[in-house]
N, C-alpha and C positions, 0 to 999 in steps of 0.2 A: 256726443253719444249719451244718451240716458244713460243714468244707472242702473246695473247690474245687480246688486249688494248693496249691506252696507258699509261691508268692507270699501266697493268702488266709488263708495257717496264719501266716505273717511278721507280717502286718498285725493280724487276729485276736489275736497274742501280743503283739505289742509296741506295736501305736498301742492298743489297746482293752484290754489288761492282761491279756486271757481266756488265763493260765497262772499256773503254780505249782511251786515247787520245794521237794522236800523231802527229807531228811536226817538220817541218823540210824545208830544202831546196835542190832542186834539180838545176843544170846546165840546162837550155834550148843547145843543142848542134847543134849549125846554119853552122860548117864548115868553112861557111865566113859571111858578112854580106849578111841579109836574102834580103826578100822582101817582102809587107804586102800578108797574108793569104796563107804565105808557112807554112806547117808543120814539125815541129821535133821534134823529138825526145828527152826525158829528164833521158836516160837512162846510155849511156855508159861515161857520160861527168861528175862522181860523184857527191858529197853530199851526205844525211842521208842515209846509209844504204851500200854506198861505189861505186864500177863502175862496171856496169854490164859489161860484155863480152859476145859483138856480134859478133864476129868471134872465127875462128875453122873451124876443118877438111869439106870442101867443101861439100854441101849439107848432111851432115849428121845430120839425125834429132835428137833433144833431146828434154826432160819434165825439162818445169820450174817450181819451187816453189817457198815457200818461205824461203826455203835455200839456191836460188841462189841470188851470192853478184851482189847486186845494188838492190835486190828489197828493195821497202820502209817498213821499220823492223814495223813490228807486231807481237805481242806474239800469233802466230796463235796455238802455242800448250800449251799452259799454261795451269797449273791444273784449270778447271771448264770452258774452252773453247773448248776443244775435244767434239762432240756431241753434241752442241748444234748448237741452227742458229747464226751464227753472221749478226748483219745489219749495213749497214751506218747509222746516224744519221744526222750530218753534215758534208760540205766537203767546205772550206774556200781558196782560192787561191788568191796569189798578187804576185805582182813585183817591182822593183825600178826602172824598165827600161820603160819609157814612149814610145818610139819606140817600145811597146812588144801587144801596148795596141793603141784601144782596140783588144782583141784576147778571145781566147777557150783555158781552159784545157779539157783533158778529162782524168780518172784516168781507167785504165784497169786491168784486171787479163792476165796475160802473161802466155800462157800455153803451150806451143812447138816451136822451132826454127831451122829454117834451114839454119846454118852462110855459107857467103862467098860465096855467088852464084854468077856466072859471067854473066857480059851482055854482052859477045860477043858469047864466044860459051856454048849454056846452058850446067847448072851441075849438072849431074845426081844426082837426091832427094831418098834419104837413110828415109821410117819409120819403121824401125828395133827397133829402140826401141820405148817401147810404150808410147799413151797415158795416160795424170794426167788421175786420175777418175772423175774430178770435171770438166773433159773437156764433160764428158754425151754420149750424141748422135751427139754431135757438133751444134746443135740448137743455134742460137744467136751468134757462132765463126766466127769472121773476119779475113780478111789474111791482114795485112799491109806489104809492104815493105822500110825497112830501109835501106838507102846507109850507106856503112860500108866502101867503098873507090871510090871516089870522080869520077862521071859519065864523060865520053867524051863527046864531045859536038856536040851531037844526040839529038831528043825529043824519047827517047827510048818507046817503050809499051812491056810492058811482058802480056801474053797470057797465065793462067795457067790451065791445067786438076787436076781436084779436085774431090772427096769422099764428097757429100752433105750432110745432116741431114739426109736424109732416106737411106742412106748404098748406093745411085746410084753414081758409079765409072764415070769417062768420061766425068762430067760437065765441063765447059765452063767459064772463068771467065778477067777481062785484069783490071792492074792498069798500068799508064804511069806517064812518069815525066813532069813536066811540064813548065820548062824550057831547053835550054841547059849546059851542063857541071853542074851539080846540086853536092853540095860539101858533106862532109859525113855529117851526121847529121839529114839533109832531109830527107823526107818522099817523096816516088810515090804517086800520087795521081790517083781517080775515076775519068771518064770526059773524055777530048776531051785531046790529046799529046797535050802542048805546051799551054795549061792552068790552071789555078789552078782547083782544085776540093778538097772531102770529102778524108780524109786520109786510107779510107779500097777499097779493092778491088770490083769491080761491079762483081757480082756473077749473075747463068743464071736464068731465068726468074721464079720464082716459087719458088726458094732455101733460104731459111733462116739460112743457117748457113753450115760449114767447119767439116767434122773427118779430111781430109789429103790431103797435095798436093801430086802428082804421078808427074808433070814434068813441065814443063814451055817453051814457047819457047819465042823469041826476035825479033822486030822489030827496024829497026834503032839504035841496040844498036851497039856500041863501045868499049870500057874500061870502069872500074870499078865495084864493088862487091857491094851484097846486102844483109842483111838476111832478112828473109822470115820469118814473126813472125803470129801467130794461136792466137786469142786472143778475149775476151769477156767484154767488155764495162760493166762498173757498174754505173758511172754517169758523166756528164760533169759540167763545172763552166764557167763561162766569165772573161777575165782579163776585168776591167772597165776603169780604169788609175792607172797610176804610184801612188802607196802606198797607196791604194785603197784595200780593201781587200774585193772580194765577199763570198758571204757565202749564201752555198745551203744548205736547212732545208727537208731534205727528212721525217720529221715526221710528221709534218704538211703541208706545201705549197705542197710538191711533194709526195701524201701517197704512201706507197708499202712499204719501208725503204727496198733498195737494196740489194742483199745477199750478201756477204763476204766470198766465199766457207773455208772449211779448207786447209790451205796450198797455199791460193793463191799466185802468185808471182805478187803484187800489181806495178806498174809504171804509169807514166805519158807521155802525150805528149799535144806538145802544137801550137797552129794556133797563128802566130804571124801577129801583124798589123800594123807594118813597115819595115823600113833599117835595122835590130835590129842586131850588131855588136857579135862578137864571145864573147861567155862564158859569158854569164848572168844571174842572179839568179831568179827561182821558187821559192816562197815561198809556204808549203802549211801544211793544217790544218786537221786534219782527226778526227771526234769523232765516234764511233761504241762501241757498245753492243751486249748481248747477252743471250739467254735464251732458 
């Protein structure tokens, strides 16, 4: 049964056991040294949970969960977690790298990917296979693009046709990179080419959310591959400084306590606020319940 209170979240978590905490560190994965307020990726560069794998057969789409390796390990099937809700509770992020800082995590559910598109000549996008169930009506689903092999040196913009929240095929959508030669690890950002901006794609006017991309085309792109990730935001954190640990209270300061779908394929990404050099550690802290 959901929670009632917080009285029945108290009870639930601590006379009946129904939480969990977990911890761990992930790789920030920068390619080369960054620059403040570039984004990347904290996925395929290992730590807790192992290295995801963002490429594969060219535009072909697949569902991620939380049996794909690299997501951050939660007992999302455990006896007395099936059927109920799970929530955040708190969500704790640090670094040791003072060039990382200050910066943004933000912790995502990763739910469909399309590895290894090209930005020279687009690559035909394959949704044959289908969507998780906990991706819904696509409401709230963002499209990020992750470099998976190291951009030419273009300020490239991808232009994608996308399947909106309400079933309409044919929308309108563009995220660009925002410098030249951008190395893998980065993120395309929202915004103007050849600046930084917000890490998902700018979607057309009126759209709140992604079921599927149908194709993409290129601007000023050159070399290098990207996948194409479908994904739903559950909360963000601030790096503050170097071994500094923030810690976000979704029970109190932030109420809702964010859902945890079943089987989510949990990850991170993160906005860095310097030079911030290759292979650096994430720390992070996850507490969730459930009822």
């Amino acid at each position: 049964m959901p929670w009632s209170s917080h009285d029945d979240a108290a009870y639930k978590m601590r006379a009946l056991g129904k939480s969990e905490r977990m911890s761990g560190s992930r790789v920030m994965v920068t390619g080369a040294t960054s620059v403040a307020g570039r984004w990347h990726e904290c996925l395929s560069g290992g730590g807790m949970g192992g290295t995801m794998v963002l490429t594969g057969t060219a535009g072909l789409g697949a569902a991620l969960s939380n049996a794909t390796v690299g997501a951050l390990p939660a007992a999302m099937n455990a006896p007395g977690v099936v059927g109920d809700e799970r929530k955040l509770v708190t969500l704790k992020v640090s670094t040791p790298q003072s060039l990382a800082c200050p910066g943004e995590v933000r912790l995502l559910d990763l739910l469909y990917i399309y590895p290894s598109c090209a930005i020279n000549t687009p690559t035909v996008l394959s949704n044959a296979a289908g969507k998780p169930t906990r991706m819904g009506n696509g409401d709230g689903v963002k499209i990020l693009a992750i470099i998976t092999g190291a951009l030419g040196a273009a300020n490239t913009t991808v232009t994608f046709s996308y399947t909106n929240q309400a079933g309409t095929a044919g929308r309108t959508g563009t995220i660009m990179a925002s410098a030249n030669s951008l190395p893998a690890g980065a993120l395309l950002t929202a915004g103007v080419a050849g600046q930084l901006g917000g890490p998902y794609a700018s979607l057309q006017a009126g759209d709140t959310g992604v079921r599927s991309i149908e194709s993409y085309t290129v601007a000023s792109g050159t070399t290098g591959t990207v996948a194409f990730v479908l994904a739903r935001e559950i909360a963000e954190a601030p790096l503050i400084a170097a071994n500094v640990p923030a810690i976000m209270d979704f029970a109190f300061n932030t109420p809702g306590w964010p859902q945890i779908e079943d089987a989510a394929c949990l990850g991170l990404v993160a906005n860095v606020g310097g030079a911030l050099t290759t292979s650096q550690a994430l720390n992070y802290g996850i507490f969730f319940g459930w009822g």
